[in-house]
C-alpha positions in Angstrom: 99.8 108.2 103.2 97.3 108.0 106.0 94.9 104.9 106.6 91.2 105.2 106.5 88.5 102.7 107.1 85.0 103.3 105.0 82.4 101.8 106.7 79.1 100.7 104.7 76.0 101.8 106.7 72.7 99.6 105.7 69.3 100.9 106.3 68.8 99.9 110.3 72.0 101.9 110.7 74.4 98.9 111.2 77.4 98.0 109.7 77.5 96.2 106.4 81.4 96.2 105.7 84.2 98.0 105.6 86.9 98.9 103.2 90.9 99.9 104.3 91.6 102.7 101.9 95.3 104.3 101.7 95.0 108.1 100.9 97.2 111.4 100.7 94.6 113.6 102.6 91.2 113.8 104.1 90.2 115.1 101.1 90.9 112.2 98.3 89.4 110.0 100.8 86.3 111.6 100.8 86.4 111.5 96.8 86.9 108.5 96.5 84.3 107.1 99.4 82.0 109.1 97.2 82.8 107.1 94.3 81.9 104.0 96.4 78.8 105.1 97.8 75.7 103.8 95.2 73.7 102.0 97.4 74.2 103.0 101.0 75.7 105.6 102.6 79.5 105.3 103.9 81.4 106.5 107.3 84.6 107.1 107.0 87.0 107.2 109.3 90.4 107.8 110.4 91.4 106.2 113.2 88.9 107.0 116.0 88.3 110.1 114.2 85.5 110.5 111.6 86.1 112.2 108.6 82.7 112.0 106.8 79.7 110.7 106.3 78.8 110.4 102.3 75.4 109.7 101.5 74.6 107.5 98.6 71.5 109.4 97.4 72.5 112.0 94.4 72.5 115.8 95.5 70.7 118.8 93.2 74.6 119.7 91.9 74.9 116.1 90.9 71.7 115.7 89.2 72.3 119.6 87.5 75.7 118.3 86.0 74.2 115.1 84.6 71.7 116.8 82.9 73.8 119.4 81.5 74.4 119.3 77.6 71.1 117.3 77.7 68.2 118.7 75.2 64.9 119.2 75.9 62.4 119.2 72.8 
């Protein structure tokens, strides 16, 4: 298990808070900052090295995917 630190990024670009996440890979960290990212966008790092930064706003796939097995009459 590797540490990681998200890091909640308010709208001036500072800080808000960060969160001390335990994870296998890069990868499952980046899922799950993704899952913690509603209102504001999240750094996550690794140490001194950054991993990612996830943006809180949806992306086109996301919105697609949501809307699929929606009807439109």
């Amino acid at each position: 298990m590797a540490d990681y630190r998200a890091f909640y990024v308010g709208s001036n670009g500072n800080f808000l808070k960060s969160v001390h996440l335990e994870c296998m890979s890069d990868d499952t960290a980046i899922r799950k900052v993704r899952q913690l990212a509603k209102s504001n966008n999240i750094e996550l790092w690794s140490g001194p090295r950054m991993v990612a930064m996830v943006d809180h706003r949806p992306t086109l796939r996301s919105i697609m995917l949501g809307l699929r097995g929606l009807t439109i009459a």
